[in-house]
C-alpha positions in Angstrom: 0.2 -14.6 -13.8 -1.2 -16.2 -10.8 -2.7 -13.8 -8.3 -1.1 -14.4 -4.6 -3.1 -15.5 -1.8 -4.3 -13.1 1.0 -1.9 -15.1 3.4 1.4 -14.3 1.0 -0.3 -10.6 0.8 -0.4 -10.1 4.7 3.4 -11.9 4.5 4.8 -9.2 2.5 2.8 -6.4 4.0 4.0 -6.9 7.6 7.4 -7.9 6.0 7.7 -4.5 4.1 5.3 -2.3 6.0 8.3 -0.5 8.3 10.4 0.5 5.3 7.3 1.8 3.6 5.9 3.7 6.8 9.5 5.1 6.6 8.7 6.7 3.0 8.2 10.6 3.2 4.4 11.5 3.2 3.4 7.6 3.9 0.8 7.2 6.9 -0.6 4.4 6.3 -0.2 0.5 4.4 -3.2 -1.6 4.0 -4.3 -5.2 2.5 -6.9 -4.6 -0.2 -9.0 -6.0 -3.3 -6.8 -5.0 -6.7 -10.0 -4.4 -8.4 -10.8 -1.6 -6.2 -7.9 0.1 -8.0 -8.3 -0.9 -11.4 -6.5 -3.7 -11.6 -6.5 -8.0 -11.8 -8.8 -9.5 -9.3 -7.1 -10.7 -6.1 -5.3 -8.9 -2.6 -2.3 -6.0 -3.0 -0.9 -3.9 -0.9 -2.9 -0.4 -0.7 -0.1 2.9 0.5 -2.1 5.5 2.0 0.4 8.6 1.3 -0.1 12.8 1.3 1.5 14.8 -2.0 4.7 14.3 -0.1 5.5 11.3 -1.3 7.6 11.4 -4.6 6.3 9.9 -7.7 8.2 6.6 -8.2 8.7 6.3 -4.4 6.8 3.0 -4.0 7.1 0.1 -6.5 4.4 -1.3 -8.5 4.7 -5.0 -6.8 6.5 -6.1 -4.0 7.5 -9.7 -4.1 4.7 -10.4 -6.6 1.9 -8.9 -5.1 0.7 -5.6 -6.2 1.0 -2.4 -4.8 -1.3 0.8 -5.4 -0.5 4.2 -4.1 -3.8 6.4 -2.9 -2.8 9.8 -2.1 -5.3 11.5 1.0 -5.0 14.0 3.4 -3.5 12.0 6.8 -5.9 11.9 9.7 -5.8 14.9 12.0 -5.3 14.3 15.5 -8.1 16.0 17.5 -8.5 17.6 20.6 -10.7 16.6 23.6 
């Protein structure tokens, strides 16, 4: 399977980044390297979400480029 380019990546990502913002526990969508997530060589799309987010929420690809779901603690608003 041919890897997408970092242009078709960024496509999707903006394309599909309000609908997964809109996921419970999502805070964040990113561009990054699949490799960093144990997977083929090339860009995906990275989901920043808390345990809120239900198992199964977010697809594996979206429009042929993969997606990987890292679950963190969302940034904390401080006080000045």
């Amino acid at each position: 399977m041919l890897q997408p380019s970092l242009a078709v990546a960024l496509r999707v990502k903006e394309q599909h980044e309000p609908a997964l913002l809109a996921l419970p526990g999502v805070f964040g969508v990113a561009i990054g390297s699949g490799a960093d997530h144990s997977g083929p060589e090339g860009p995906c799309i990275v989901v920043l979400a808390s345990a809120a987010l239900p198992d199964g929420a977010v697809p594996d690809s979206i429009e042929g480029v993969a997606v990987y779901v890292v679950r963190a603690e969302p940034p904390r608003q401080q006080r000045l």
